[in-house]
C-alpha positions in Angstrom: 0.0 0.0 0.0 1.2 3.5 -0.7 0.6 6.8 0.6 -1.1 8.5 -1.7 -1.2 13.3 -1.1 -4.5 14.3 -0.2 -4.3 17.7 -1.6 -4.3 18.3 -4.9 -1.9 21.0 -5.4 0.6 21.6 -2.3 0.3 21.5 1.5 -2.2 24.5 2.5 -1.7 27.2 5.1 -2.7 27.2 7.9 -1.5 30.4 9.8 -2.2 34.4 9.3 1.8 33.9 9.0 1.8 31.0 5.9 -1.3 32.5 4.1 0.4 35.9 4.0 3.9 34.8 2.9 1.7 32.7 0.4 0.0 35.0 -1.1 0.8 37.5 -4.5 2.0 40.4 -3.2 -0.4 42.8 -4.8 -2.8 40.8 -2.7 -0.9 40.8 0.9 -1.9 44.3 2.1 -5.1 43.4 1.8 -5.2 40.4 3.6 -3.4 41.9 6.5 -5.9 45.1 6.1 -8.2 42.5 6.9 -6.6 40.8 9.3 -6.1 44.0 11.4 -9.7 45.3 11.1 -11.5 42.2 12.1 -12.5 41.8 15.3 -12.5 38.4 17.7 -15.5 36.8 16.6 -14.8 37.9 13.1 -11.1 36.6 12.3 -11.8 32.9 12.1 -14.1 34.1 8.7 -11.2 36.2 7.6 -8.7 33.1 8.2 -11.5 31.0 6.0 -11.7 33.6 3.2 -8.1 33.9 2.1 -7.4 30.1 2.5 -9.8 29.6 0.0 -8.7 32.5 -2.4 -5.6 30.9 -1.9 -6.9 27.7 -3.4 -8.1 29.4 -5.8 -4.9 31.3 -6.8 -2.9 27.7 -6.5 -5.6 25.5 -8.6 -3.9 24.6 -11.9 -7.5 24.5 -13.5 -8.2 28.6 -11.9 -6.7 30.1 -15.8 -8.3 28.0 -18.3 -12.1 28.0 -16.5 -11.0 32.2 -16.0 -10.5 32.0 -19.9 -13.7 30.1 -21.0 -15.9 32.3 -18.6 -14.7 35.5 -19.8 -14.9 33.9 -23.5 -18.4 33.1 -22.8 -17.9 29.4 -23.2 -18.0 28.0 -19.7 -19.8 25.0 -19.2 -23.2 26.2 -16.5 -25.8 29.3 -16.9 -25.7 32.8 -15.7 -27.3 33.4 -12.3 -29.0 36.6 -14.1 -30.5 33.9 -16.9 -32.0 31.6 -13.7 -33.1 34.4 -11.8 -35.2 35.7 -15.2 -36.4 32.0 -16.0 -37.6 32.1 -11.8 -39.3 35.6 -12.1 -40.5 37.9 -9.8 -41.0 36.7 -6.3 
């Protein structure tokens, strides 16, 4: 039996410390603005928000589905289509 990664891209971080030395640096200051302005029951979210932005950033797929939305030639529907189809409520 072998061990097999159970991330798909890299070990994530974890810290305030490893998600701001892992992010681009035209996105840092705003993490840390963040950071700074949240308050104690608020900085867990914060933590949440730029872990997953990091994912984002980090997912090898995040350039070509980027391409094909702003192409128009994503697989899915625009929410504004759905919401039409729904109607008022």
């Amino acid at each position: 039996m072998s061990a097999q990664p159970t991330e798909a891209y890299g070990a994530h971080p974890r810290t305030q410390d490893e998600i701001g030395a892992a992010l681009p640096p035209s996105q840092r200051m705003a993490f840390y603005r963040d950071m700074g302005s949240a308050n104690e029951d608020e900085i867990a979210g914060v933590l949440r928000r730029w872990r997953l932005r990091l994912e984002i950033y980090n997912d090898p797929a995040t350039p070509r589905v980027h391409a094909a939305v702003q192409q128009g030639t994503a697989p899915g529907r625009a929410l504004s289509a759905v919401l039409r189809e729904l109607g008022p409520r």
